[in-house]
C-alpha positions as CSV (number, residue, x, y, z in Angstrom):
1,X,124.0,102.7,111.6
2,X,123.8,99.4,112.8
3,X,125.9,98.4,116.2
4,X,128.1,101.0,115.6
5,X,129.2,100.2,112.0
6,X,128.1,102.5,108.8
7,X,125.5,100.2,106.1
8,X,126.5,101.8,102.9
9,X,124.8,101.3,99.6
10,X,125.5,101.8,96.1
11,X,122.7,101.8,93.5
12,X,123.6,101.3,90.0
13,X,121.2,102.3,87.4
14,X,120.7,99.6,84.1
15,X,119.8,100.4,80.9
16,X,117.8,97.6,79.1
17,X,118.5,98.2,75.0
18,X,115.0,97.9,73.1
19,X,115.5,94.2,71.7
20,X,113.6,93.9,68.0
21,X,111.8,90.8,67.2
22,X,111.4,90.5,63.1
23,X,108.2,88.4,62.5
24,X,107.7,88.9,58.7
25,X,108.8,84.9,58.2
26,X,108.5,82.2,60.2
27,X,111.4,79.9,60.9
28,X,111.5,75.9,61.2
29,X,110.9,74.7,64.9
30,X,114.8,74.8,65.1
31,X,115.1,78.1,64.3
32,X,112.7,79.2,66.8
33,X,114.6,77.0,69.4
34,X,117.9,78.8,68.3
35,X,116.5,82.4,68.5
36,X,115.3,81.3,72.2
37,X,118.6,80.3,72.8
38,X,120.4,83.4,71.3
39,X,117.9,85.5,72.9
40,X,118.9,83.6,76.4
41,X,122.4,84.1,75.5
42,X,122.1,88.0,75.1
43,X,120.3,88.9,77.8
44,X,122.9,86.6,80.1
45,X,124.2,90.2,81.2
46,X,121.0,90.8,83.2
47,X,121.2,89.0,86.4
48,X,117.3,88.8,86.7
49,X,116.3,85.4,85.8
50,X,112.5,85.6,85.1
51,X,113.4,88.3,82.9
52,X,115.2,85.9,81.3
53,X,112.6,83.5,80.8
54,X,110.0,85.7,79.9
55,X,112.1,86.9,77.2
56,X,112.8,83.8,75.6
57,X,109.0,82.4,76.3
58,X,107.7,85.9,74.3
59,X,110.2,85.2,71.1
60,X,108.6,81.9,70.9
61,X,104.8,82.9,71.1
62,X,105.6,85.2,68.0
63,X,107.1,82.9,66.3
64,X,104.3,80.3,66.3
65,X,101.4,80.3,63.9
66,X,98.5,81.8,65.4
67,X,96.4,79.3,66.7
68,X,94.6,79.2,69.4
69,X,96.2,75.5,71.3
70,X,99.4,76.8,70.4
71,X,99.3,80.1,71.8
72,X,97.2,78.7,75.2
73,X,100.5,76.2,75.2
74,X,103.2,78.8,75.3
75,X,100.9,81.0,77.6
76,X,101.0,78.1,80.3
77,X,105.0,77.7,79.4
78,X,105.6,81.1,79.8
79,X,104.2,80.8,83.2
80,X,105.9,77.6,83.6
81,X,109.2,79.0,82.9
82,X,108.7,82.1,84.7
83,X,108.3,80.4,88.1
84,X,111.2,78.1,87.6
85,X,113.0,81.1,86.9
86,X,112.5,83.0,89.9
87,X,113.0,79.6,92.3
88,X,116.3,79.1,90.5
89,X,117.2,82.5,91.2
90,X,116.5,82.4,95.1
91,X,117.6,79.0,95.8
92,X,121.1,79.1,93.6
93,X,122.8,81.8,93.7
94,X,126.5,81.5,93.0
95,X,128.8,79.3,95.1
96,X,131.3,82.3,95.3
97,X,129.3,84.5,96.9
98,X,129.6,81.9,99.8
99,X,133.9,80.7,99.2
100,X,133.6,77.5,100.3
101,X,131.0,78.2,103.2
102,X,128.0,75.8,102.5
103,X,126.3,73.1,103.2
104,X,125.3,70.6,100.1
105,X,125.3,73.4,97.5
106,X,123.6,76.2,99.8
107,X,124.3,78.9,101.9
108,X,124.9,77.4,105.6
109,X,121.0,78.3,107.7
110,X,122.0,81.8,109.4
111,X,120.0,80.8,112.2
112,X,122.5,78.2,112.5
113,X,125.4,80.6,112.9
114,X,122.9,83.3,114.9
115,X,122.9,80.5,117.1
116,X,126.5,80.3,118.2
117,X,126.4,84.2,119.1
118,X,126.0,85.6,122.5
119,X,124.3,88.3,123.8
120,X,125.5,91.5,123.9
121,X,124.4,92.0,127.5
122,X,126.9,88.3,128.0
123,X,130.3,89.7,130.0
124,X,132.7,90.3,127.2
125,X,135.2,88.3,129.4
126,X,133.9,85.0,127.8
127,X,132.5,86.0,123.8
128,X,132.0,82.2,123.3
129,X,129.1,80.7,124.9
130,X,128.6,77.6,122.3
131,X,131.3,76.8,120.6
132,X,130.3,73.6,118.4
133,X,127.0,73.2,115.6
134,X,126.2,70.1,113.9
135,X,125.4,71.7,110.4
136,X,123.5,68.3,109.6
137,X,121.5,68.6,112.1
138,X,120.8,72.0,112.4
139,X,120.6,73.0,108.4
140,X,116.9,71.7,108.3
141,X,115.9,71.4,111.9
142,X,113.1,73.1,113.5
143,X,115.5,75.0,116.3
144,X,116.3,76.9,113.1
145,X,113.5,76.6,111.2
146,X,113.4,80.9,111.1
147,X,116.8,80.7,108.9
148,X,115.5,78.2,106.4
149,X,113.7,80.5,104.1
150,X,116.9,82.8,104.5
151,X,117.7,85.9,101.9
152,X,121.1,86.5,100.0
153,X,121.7,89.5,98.8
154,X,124.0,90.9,95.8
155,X,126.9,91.2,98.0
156,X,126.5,87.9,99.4
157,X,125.0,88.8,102.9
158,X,122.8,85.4,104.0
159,X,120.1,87.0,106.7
160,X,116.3,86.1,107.7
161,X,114.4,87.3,110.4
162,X,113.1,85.8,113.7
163,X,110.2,87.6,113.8
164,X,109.3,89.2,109.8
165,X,107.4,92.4,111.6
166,X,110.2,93.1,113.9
167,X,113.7,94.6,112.0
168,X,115.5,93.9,115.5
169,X,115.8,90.1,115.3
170,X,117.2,90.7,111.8
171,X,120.6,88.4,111.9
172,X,123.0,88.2,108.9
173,X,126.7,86.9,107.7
174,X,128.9,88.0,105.0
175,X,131.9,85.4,104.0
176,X,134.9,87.7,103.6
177,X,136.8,84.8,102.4
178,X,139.0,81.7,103.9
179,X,142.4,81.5,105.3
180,X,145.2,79.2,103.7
181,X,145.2,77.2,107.1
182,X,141.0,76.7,106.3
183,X,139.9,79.3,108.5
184,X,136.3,80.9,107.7
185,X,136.0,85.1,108.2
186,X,132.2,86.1,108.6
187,X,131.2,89.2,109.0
188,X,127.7,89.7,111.1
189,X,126.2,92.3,113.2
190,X,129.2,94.6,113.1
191,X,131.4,91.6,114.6
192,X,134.5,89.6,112.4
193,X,133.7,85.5,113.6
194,X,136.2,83.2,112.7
195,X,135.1,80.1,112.3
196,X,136.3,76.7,111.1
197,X,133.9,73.8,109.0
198,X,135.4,70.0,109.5
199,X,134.3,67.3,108.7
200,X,133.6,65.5,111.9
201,X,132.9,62.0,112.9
202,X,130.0,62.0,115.4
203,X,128.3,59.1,118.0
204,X,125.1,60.3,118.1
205,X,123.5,57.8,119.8
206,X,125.9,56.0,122.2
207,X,123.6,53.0,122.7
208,X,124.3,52.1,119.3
209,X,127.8,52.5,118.9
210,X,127.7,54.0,115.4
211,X,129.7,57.1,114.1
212,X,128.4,59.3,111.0
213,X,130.1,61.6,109.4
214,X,129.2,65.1,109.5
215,X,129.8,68.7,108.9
216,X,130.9,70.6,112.3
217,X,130.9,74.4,112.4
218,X,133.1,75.5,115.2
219,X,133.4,79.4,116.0
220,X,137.0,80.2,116.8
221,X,137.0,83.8,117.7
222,X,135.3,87.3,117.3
223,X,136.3,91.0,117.4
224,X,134.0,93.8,117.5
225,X,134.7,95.5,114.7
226,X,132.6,99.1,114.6
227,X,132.5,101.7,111.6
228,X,133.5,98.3,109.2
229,X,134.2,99.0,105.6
230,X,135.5,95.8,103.9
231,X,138.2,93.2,104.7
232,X,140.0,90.9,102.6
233,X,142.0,87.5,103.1
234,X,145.6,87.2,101.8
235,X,146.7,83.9,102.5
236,X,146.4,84.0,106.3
237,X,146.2,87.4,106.9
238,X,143.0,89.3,107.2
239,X,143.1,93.4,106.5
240,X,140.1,94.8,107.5
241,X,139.1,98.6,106.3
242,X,137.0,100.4,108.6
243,X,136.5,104.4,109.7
244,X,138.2,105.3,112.9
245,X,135.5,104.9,115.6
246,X,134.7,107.6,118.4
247,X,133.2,106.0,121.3
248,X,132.7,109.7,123.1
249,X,131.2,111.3,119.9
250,X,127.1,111.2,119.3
251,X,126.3,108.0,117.9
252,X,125.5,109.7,114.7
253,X,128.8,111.0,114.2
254,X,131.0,108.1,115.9
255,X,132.4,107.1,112.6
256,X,134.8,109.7,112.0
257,X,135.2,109.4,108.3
258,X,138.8,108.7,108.5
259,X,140.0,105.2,107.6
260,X,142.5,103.0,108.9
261,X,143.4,99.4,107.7
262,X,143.9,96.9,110.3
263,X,145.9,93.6,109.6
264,X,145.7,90.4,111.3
265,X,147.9,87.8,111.2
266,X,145.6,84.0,111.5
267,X,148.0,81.4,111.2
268,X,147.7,80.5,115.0
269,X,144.3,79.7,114.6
C-alpha cells in the first residue's frame, strides 16, 4: 500500500511455440531477407524487442554458407541489432500509452510534473504551490535531470527515482486520458492532477523583446484519491473506481474491499 491506495498486479504467463528453422537448402539472398522478414512478422505478438532481433539475426546466420567472414559478420550484426533493439524498446514505447501527453514524441520528464507537487506536510488549504512548467525548458534541464532516464511501464506509468537506493523518492504518473474541453487526468502518488498542456508564447528574456513559442504544463487541480482502482474519461466526465477507504481502520485493512464509482463532471475546468 502506497499513500493509502492498493498497487495491484496481474502477471500473465507466455508461451513461446518452438519455431523450426529448415536448413537442408539454402535460399537466394532474397529469400533469406524474406524469412527475416516473415520471421519478424510472426513473432510481432511478443512485445520484447531484442527478442525480436535476435530471432531474425539467428535465421540469417543459418542461412549463410559457413564461412568464417560471414558468420564473424552476422555475429557483430546480431549484436548490432540486438542493442538497437532494446534502445528502441526503452525510448519508444507507444504514443497511447501517453494520449496526447508528450513532449516531441516522448513521455513528458516526471521530474517535471514531481515538480509542481507539494508536500504532503504543505496545509491542504492551498494544494497548489507552483502552478506553471515550461516543458521546454524543463524536459532536458538539469533541475530535472533525475526524470531524464525515466521508466514506463506496461500500463503506462512514467516514474524514476531521485535517489536509485532510496524506494521513497520514487515519483510516478499514469495518463488516465483527456477531457473533450483538453483537460489532462494524471494519476500519481495516490492523487488524480488535472492538468492542462498549451501552447504558450513566452518572453524569456525581456531585454530582448522576443517571444518563443512553447509548451506550458499548467496543473489545474488535485484530489486525494485513496484505495484507487481505475478511472476513465467520457467526454468530460471522469469516473474513477476505487475501494471504499476507512480512515479509522489499521492501515492494512483501510481499503475495505467494497467499491464505489465516483463521477466527476470537468467541463468547468
Amino acid at each position: 500500500m502506497v499513500g493509502g491506495s492498493q498497487k495491484r498486479a496481474f502477471v500473465q504467463m507466455q508461451t513461446i511455440a518452438p519455431i523450426t528453422i529448415r536448413t537442408s537448402t539454402r535460399p537466394s539472398g532474397a529469400g533469406r531477407l524474406l524469412n527475416c522478414a516473415f520471421l519478424r512478422i510472426a513473432t510481432r505478438v511478443y512485445r520484447n524487442a531484442q527478442f525480436k532481433s535476435r530471432l531474425c539475426a539467428m535465421a540469417l546466420y543459418e542461412y549463410l554458407p559457413r564461412r568464417k567472414n560471414m558468420k564473424a559478420f552476422v555475429a557483430v550484426l546480431m549484436l548490432f541489432m540486438s542493442s538497437m533493439a532494446v534502445a528502441a524498446e526503452k525510448g519508444s514505447p507507444s504514443l497511447d500509452l501517453y494520449k496526447g501527453f508528450s513532449y516531441q514524441g516522448k513521455a513528458i520528464n516526471p521530474k517535471c510534473v514531481n515538480l509542481l507537487q507539494t508536500w504532503i506536510s504543505e496545509s491542504p488549504e492551498y494544494g497548489i504551490i507552483t502552478k506553471s512548467i515550461v516543458i521546454d525548458s524543463c524536459q532536458d534541464s538539469n533541475l530535472a535531470f533525475e526524470g531524464k532516464d525515466y521508466s514506463v511501464s506496461e500500463n503506462g506509468t512514467v516514474s524514476y527515482y531521485d535517489d536509485p537506493e532510496d524506494g521513497h523518492t520514487y515519483f510516478g504518473y499514469r495518463v488516465v486520458g483527456r477531457t473533450l474541453n483538453n483537460v489532462f487526468v494524471l494519476f500519481h502518488s495516490g492523487y488524480i492532477g488535472l492538468y492542462r498542456l498549451n501552447e504558450t508564447n513566452v518572453i524569456f528574456d525581456f531585454s530582448k523583446n522576443s517571444a518563443k513559442s512553447v509548451q506550458v504544463l499548467t496543473k489545474l487541480s488535485h484530489a486525494w484519491m485513496p484505495c484507487f482502482i481505475s478511472a476513465e474519461i467520457r467526454e468530460n466526465t471522469l469516473l474513477i473506481v476505487k475501494d471504499i477507504w476507512d480512515s479509522s481502520a489499521p492501515s492494512a485493512s483501510q481499503c475495505t474491499g467494497v467499491s464505489e464509482t465516483l463521477t466527476f463532471n470537468l467541463s468547468d475546468f
